[in-house]
C-alpha positions in Angstrom: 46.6 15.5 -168.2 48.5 12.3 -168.7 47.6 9.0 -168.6 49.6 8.5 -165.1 48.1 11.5 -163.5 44.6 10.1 -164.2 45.2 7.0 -162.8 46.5 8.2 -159.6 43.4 10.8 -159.2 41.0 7.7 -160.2 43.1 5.5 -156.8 42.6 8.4 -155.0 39.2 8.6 -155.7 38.6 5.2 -155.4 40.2 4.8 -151.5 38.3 8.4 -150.2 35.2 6.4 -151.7 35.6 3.6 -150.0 37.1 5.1 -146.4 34.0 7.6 -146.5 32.2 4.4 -146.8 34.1 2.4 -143.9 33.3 5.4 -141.7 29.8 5.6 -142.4 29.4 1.8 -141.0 31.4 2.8 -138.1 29.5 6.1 -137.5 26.0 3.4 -138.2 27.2 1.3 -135.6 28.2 3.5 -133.3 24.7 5.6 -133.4 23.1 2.0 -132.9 25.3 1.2 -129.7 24.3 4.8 -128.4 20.8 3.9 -128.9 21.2 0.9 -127.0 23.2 2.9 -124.4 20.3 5.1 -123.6 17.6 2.7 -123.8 20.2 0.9 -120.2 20.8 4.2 -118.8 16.9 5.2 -119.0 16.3 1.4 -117.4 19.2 2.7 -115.1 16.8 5.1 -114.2 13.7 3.5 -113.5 15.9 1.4 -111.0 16.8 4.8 -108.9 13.4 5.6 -108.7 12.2 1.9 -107.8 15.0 1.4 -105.2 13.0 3.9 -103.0 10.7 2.0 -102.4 11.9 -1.8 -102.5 12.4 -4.1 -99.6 16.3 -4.8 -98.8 16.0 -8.1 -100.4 14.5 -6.2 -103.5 16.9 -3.4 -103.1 19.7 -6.1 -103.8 18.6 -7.2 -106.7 18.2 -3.9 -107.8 21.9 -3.1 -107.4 23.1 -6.3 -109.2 20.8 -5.3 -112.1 22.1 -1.8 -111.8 25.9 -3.1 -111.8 25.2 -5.2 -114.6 23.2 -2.1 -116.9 25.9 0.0 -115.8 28.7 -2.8 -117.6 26.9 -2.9 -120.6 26.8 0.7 -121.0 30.4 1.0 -120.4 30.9 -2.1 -122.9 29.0 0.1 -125.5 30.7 2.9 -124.9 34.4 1.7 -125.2 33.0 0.5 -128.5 32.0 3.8 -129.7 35.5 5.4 -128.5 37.3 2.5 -130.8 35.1 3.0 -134.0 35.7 6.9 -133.3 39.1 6.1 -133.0 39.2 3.7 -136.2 37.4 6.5 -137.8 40.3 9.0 -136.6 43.1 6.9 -137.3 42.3 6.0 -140.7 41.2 9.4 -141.8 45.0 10.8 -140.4 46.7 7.9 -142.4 44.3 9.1 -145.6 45.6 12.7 -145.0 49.2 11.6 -144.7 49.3 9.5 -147.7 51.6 10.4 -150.4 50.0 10.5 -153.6 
């Protein structure tokens, strides 16, 4: 092997290092968010169950906390989709690359 040809394999070792590393801090993040996610959905929940039995007034609030859960889940989950994305996108650029 020549000199040349190790120091290209070493670069390409190098940047699959560190984009297997980038994606496993996305992937970290995004199994936190989905956490989170589930922990509002399951409060979601709770509210279905509770708005049976509330009083109109209560049955309000209940709504606007409902509509408000059901933001932050979406919020979380549009940030999942774009580190999945990320994740994507970088790994097609990687398998592009000319070496």
């Amino acid at each position: 092997m020549t000199i040349e040809y190790i120091g290209k394999a070493d670069s390409m070792l190098a940047d699959y290092t560190a984009m297997l590393q980038r994606s496993d801090a996305r992937n970290a993040e995004a199994r936190a968010l989905l956490a989170e996610a589930e922990e509002l959905a399951a409060e979601v929940r709770e509210l279905d169950h509770a708005e049976f039995m509330a009083t109109p007034d209560e049955q309000m609030r209940i709504n606007q906390h409902r509509a408000m859960l059901h933001q932050e889940i979406d919020i979380k989950s549009g940030r999942v989709l774009q580190l999945h994305q990320e994740t994507f996108q970088e790994w097609e650029s990687w398998t592009t690359r000319q070496w």
